[in-house]
C-alpha positions in Angstrom: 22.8 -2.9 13.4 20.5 -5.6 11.9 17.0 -4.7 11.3 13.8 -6.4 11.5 12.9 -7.6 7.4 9.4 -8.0 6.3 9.5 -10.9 3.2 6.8 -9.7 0.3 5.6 -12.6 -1.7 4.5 -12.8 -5.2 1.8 -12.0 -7.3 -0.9 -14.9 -7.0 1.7 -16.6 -3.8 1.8 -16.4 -0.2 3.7 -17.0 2.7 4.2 -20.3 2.0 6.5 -20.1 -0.8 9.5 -21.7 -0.8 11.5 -18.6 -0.7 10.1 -17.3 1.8 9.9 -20.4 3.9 13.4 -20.7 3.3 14.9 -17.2 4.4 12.7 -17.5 7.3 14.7 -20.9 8.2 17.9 -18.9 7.4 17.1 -15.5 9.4 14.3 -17.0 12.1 10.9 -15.6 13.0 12.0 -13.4 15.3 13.9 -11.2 12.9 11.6 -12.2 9.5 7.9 -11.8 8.7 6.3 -12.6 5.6 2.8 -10.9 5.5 -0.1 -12.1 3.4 -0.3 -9.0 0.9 -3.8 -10.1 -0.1 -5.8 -12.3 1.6 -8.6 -13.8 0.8 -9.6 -11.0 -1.2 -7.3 -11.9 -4.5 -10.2 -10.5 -6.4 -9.7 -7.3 -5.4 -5.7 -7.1 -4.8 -3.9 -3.8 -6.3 -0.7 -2.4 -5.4 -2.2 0.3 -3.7 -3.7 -2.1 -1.1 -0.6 -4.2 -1.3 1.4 -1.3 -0.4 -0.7 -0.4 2.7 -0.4 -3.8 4.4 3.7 -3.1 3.9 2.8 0.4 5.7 1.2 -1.2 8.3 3.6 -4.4 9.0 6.6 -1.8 8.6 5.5 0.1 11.7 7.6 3.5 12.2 10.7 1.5 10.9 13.2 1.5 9.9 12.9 -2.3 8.2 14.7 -4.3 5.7 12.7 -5.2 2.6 13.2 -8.3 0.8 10.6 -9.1 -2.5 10.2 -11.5 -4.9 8.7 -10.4 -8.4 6.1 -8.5 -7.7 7.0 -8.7 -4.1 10.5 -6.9 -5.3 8.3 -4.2 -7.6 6.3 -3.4 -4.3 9.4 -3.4 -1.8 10.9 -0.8 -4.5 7.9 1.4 -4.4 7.5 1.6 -1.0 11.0 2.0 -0.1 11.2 4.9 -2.8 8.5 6.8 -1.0 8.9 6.1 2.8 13.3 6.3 2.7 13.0 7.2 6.3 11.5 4.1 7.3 13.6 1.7 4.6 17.3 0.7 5.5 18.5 -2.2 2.8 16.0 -3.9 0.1 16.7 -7.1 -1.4 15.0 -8.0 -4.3 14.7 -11.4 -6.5 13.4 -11.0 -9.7 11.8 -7.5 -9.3 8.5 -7.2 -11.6 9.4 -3.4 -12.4 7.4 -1.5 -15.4 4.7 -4.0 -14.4 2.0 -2.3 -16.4 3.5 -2.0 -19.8 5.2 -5.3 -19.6 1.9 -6.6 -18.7 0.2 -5.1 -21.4 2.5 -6.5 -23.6 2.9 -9.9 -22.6 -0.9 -10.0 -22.5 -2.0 -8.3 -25.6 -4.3 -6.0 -26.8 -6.9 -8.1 -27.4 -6.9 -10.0 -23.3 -6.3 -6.8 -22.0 -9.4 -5.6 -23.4 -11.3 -8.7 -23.0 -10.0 -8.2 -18.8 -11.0 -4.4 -18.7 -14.6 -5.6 -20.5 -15.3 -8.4 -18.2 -13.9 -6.9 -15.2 -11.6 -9.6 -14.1 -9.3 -12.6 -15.7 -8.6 -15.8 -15.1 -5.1 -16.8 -13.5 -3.7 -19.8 -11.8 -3.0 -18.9 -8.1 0.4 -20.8 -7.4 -0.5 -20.6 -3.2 -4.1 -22.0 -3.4 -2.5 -24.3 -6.4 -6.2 -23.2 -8.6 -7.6 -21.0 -10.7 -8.8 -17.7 -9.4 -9.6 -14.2 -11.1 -8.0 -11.0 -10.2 -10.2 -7.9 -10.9 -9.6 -5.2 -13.6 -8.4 -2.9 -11.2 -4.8 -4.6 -10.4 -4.4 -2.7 -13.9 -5.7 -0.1 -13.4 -4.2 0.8 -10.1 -0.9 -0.6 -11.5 -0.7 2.6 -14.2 -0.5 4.9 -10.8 3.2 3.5 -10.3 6.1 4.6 -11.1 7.9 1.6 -13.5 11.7 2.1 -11.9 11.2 3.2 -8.4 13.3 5.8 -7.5 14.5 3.6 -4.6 17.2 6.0 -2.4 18.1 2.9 -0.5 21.4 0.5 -0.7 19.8 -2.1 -2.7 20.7 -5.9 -4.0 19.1 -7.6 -6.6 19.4 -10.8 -8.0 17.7 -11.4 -11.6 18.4 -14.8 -13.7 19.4 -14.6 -17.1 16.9 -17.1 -18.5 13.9 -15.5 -17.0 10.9 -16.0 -18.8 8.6 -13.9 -16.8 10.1 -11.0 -16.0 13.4 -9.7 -18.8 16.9 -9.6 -16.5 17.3 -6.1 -18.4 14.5 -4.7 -16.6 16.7 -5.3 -13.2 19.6 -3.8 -15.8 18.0 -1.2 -16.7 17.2 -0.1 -12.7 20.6 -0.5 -11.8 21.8 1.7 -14.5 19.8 4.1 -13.2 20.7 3.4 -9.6 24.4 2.6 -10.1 24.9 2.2 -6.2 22.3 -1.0 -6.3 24.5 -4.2 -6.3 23.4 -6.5 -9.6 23.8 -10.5 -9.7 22.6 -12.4 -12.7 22.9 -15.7 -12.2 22.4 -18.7 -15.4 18.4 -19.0 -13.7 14.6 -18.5 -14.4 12.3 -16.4 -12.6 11.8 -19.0 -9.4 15.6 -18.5 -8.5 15.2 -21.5 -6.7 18.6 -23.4 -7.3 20.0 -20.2 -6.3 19.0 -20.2 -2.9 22.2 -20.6 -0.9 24.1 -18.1 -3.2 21.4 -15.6 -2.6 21.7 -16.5 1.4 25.3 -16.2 0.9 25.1 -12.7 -0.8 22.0 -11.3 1.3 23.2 -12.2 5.0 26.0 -9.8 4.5 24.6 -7.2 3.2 21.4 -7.4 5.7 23.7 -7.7 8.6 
């Protein structure tokens, strides 16, 4: 039986993004939504609100998640609390242990300077500017679990060159999930020239 598949973007995305646009060429509108996660309202985005826009789009379920980075950290999370509603999850380049890897990518000193000031300065890759997220993506993020305890079938794909978020965090999940299915293609984090493998691999196992 194929399920309905809500498509979660990014951190600082949208809809728009060329994954997305191009699994909703691939599966059709009628079967694949992409919600905004934020809004307008980037200022004030957390996981916690990211996760209650998934509750409502998902309805009673069940759905099929599909998530890229961040998108893939919050399809993980929900489907490890709501297994009921979740059938399959897909995820390209899962952002998982978001907070420390954050904290460390950032450094002591920015994170600081972020929690002082009360927001940061990042380039939004959907509005194609620079925008500033609030402190509280943070601190909300330290609520979350950093390897979901997703119950779920699951596929993940995770390049090996990935700059922004390590392929041995995705390792590291399926190690502890050694049901989840694990491709890591010679890519970076966009997984872009990987798109008709990942259609090849994902219709399948979405079907």
């Amino acid at each position: 039986m194929s399920h309905r598949i809500l498509y979660l973007h990014g951190f600082a995305s949208s809809p728009a993004s060329k994954k997305a646009q191009f699994f909703l060429g691939k599966f059709g509108p009628a079967r694949l939504s992409i919600p905004d996660l934020v809004g307008e309202d980037f200022f004030g985005m957390t996981l916690t609100r990211q996760l209650e826009v998934i509750e409502r789009e998902a309805g009673p379920g069940p759905v099929d998640l599909m998530g890229s980075s961040m998108g893939g950290y919050l399809a993980a999370l929900f489907a490890a609390a709501h297994p009921d509603r979740v059938a399959r999850v897909v995820l390209l380049a899962p952002a998982f242990d978001f907070a420390n890897r954050w904290a460390g990518a950032l450094g002591g000193e920015t994170v600081e300077n972020w929690r002082a000031d009360g927001s940061m300065a990042v380039f939004h890759y959907g509005w194609r500017r620079q925008a500033r997220v609030g402190w509280g993506l943070f601190e909300d993020s330290l609520l979350h679990a950093p390897f979901p305890d997703v119950q779920r079938p699951t596929l993940i794909f995770h390049g090996t060159r990935d700059a922004v978020v390590p392929s041995s965090l995705s390792e590291e999940f399926a190690r502890r999930h050694p049901e989840t299915k694990l491709h890591l293609p010679d890519s970076d984090h966009e997984l872009i020239d990987q798109l008709d493998f990942m259609w090849a691999e994902t219709e399948p196992f979405l079907r």
